[in-house]
KEGUMI-978429 format. One line per 8 residues: number of its first residue (from 0); their letters; for each residue x, z, y of N, C-alpha, C, O. Coordinates in Angstrom, 2 decimals. Example, Ala and Ser with C-alpha at 12.3 -4.5 7.8 and 13.67 -1.06 7.14 Angstrom:
// residues 2
0> AS> 13.19:7.80:-5.69:12.30:7.80:-4.50:13.20:7.80:-3.30:14.24:8.46:-3.32; 12.85:7.08:-2.25:13.67:7.14:-1.06:12.90:7.87:0.03:13.41:8.04:1.14
END
This chain:
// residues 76
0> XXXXXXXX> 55.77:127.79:116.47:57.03:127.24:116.94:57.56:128.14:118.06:57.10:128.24:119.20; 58.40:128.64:117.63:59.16:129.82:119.13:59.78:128.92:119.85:60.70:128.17:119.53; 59.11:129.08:121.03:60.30:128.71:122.07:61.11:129.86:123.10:60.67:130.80:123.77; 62.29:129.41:122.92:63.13:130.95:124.22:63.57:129.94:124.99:63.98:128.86:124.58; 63.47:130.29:126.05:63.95:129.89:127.22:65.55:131.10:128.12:65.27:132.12:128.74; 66.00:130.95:128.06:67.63:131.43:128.65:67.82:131.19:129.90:67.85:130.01:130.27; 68.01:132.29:130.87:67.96:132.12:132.19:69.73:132.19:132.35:70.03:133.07:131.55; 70.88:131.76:132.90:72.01:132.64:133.08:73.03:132.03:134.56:72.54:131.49:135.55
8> XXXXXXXX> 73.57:132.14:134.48:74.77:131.95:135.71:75.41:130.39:135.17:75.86:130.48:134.03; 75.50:129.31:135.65:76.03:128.56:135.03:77.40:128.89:135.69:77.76:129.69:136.55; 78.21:127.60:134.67:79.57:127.81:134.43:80.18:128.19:132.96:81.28:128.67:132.68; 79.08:127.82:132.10:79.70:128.06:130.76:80.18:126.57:130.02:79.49:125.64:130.44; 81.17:126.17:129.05:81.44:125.12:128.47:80.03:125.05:127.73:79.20:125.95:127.58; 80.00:123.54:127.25:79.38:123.00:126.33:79.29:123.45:125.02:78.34:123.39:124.24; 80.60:124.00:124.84:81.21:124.28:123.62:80.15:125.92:123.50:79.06:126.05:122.95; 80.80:126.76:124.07:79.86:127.94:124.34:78.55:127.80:124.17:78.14:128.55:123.29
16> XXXXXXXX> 77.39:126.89:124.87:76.25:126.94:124.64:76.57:126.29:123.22:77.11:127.07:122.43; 76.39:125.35:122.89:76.43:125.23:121.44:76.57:126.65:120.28:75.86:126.89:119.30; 77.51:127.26:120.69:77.63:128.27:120.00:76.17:129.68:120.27:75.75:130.46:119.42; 75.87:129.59:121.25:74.77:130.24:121.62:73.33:129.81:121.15:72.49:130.63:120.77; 73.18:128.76:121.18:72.19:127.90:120.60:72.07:128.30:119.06:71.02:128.75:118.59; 73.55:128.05:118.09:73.65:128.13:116.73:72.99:129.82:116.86:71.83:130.09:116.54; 73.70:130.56:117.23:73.15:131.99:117.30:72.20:132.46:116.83:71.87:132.97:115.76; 71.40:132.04:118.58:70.32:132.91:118.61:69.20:131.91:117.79:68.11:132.45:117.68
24> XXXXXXXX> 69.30:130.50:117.18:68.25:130.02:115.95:69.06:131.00:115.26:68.54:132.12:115.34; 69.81:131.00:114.81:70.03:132.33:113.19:69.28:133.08:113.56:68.29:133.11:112.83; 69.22:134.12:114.86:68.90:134.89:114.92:66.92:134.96:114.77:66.38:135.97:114.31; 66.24:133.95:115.16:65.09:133.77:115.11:64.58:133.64:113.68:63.68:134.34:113.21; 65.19:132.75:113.08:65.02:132.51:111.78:64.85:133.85:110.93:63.89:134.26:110.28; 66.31:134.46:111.19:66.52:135.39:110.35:65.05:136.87:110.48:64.53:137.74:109.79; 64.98:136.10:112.24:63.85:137.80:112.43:62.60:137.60:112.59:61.75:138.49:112.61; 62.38:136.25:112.73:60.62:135.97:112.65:60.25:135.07:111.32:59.11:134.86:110.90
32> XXXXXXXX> 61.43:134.62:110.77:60.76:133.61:109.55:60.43:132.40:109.86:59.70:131.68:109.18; 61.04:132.06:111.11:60.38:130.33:111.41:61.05:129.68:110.51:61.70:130.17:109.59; 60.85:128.45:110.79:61.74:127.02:110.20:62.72:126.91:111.30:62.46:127.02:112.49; 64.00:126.65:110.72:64.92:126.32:111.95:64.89:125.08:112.69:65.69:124.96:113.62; 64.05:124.10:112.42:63.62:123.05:112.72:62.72:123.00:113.79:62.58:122.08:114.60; 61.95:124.36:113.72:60.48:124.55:114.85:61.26:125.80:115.89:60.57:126.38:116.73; 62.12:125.99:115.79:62.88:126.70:117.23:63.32:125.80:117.85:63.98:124.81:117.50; 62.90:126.18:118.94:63.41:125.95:120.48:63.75:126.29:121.74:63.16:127.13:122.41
40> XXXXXXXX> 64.97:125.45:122.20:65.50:126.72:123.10:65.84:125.96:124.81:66.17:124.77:124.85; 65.74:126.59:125.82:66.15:125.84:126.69:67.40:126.85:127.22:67.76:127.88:126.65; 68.07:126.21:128.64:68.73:126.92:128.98:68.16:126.48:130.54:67.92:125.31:130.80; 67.98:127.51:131.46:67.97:127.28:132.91:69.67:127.58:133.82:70.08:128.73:133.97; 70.04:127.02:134.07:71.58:127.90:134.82:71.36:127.75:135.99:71.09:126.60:136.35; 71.38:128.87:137.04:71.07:129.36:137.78:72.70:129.34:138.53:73.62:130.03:138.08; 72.86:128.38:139.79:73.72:128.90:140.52:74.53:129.96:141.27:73.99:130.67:142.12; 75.97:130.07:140.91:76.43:131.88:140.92:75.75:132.43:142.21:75.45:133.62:142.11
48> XXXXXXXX> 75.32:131.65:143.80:75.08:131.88:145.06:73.98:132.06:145.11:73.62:132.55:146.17; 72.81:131.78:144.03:71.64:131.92:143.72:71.12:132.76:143.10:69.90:132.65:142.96; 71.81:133.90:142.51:71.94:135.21:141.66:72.34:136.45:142.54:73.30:136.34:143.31; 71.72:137.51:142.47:72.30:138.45:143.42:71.68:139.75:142.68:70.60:139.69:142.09; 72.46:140.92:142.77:72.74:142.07:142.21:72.98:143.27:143.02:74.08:143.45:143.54; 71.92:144.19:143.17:72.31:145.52:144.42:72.24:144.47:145.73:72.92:144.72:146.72; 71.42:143.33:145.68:71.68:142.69:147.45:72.79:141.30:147.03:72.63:140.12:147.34; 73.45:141.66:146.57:74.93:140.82:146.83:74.79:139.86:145.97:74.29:140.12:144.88
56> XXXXXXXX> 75.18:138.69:146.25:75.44:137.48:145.25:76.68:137.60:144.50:77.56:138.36:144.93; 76.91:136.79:143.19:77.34:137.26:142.72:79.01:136.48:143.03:79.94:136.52:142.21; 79.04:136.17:143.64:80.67:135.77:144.75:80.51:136.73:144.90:80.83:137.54:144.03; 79.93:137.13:146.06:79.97:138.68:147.03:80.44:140.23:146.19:81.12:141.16:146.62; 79.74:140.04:144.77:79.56:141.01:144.34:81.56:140.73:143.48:82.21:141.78:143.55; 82.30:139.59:142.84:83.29:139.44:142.17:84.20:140.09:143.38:85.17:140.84:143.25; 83.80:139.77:144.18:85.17:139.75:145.82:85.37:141.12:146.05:86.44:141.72:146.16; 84.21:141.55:146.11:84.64:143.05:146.47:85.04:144.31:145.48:85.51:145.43:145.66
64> XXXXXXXX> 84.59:143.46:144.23:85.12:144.30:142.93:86.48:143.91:143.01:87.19:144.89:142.81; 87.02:143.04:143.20:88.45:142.15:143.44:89.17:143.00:144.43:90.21:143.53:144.05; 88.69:143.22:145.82:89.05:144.03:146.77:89.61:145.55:146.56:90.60:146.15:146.96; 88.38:145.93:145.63:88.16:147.49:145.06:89.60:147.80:143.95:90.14:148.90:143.81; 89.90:146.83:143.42:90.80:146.62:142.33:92.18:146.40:143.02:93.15:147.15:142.92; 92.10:145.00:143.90:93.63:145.61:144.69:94.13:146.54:145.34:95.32:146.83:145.36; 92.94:147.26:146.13:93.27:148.67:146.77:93.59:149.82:145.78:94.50:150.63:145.95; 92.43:149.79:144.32:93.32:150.92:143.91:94.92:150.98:143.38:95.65:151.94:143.17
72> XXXX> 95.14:149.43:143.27:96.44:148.78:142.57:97.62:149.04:143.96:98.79:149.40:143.87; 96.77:148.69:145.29:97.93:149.49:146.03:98.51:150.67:146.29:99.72:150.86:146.34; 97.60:151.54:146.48:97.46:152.78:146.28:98.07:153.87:145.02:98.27:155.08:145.12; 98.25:153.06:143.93:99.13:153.52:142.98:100.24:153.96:142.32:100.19:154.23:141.12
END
């Protein structure tokens, strides 16, 4: 019985995981031969302030890409 477990940023619809879920069972099925019945999947979502990248969380990290983007937009 595979189980995957999914770490990610929450903030996704319902609708989305559902679609992620359908997925990646195809995708198990299709590449290990389980029963789609004996996959299982969780999802952990991990708060955006709780995630961090090069140091920076990932606010920290949108803001200053945001920053980086209006300056070159002024500058233009």
């Amino acid at each position: 019985m595979p189980i995957i477990s999914i770490m990610m940023i929450e903030g996704r619809s319902m609708d989305e995981k559902k679609a992620m879920f359908k997925a990646v069972t195809d995708a198990i099925v299709q590449t290990l031969g389980a029963p789609r019945e004996a996959v299982r999947i969780t999802i952990h979502e991990v708060p955006m302030d709780h995630f961090a990248v090069g140091g920076m969380t990932r606010d920290e990290r949108d803001r200053k890409l945001a920053a980086q983007a209006n300056s070159a937009a002024g500058s233009a």
